[in-house]
N, C-alpha and C positions, 0 to 999 in steps of 0.2 A: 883298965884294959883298953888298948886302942883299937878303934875302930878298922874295920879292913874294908879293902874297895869295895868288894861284897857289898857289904854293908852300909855305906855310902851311900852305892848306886840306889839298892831298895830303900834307901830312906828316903831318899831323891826323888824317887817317882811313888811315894807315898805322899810326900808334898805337893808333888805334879796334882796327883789326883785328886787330892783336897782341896786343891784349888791355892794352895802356899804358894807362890811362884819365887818369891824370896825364899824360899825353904828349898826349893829347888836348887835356884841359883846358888846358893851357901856353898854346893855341892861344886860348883863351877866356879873356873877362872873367870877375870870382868871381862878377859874378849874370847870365851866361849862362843863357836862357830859351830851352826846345823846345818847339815848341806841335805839339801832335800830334791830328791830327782824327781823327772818327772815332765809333766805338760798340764800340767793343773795349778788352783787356786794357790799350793806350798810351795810350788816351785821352787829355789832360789838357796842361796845363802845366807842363814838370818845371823847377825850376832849381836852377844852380848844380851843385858834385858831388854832393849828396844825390839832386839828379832825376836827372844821369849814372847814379846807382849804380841807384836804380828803376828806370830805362830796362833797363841790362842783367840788374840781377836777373827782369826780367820778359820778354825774348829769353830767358835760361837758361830759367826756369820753362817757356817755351811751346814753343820751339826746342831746347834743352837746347846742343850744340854744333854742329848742323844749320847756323846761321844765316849766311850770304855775302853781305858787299855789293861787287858789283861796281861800281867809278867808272867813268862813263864819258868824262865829261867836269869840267872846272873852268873856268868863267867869272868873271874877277873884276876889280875898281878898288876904288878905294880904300874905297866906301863899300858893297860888297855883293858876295857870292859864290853862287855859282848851281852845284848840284854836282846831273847827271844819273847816276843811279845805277840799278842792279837791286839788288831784295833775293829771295834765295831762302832757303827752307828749311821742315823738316820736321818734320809733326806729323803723331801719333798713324798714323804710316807715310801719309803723306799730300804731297807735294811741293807748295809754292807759292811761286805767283813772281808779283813784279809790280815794274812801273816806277815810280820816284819821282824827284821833284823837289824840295831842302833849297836852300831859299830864307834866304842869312844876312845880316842887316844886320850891318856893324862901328862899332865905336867904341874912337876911339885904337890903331888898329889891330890890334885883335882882334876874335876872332868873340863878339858882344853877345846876338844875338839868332836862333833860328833856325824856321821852318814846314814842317813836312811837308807834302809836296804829290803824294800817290800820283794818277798817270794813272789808273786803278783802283779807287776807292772799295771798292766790293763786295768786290773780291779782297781790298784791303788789310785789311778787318773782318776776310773769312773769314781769313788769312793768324793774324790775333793775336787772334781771339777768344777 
């Protein structure tokens, strides 16, 4: 049986979570692009593993091992994946939480492309400043 985008995705960020980062990536194209809005520590456009490893070197840095994303849901076809999430966690004894939205374009059946899309602005800044 083939795997569906579905299915993909959540394995994807079962990997994330484990701490797999290759298990992640499997799940991605090599110039996989995270655009991350904002005015804080993620700022930026990361790709590829090099922006993977940024991304979590800079969760460690800010969160250290605090940092949870609960999935809530996966929406997906062929050509886009839609993953509602919370993120929580902890700084400087401080708890934050906020809801997001990772909006992925694919191509050739992998995850290409993806945008952070926090419900949240504010909190999201305060969260990774």
């Amino acid at each position: 049986m083939t795997e569906t985008v579905e299915q993909m995705v959540r394995r994807a960020y079962q990997a994330f979570a484990q701490g797999d980062f290759d298990g992640y990536l499997s799940a991605c194209t090599p110039d996989w692009t995270f655009h991350v809005p904002g005015r804080n520590r993620m700022t930026g456009d990361h790709r590829g593993r090099e922006g993977l490893m940024t991304i979590v070197a800079n969760v460690g840095a800010v969160a250290g091992t605090s940092f949870r994303e609960e999935v809530h849901d996966v929406v997906a076809n062929q050509s886009h994946a839609v993953v509602l999430a919370r993120h929580t966690l902890e700084r400087d004894g401080r708890e934050h939480a906020y809801n997001t939205v990772h909006v992925y374009h694919l191509r050739d059946g992998k995850l290409a492309e993806c945008w952070e899309c926090p419900a949240d602005t504010e909190a999201f800044d305060a969260a990774w400043a």
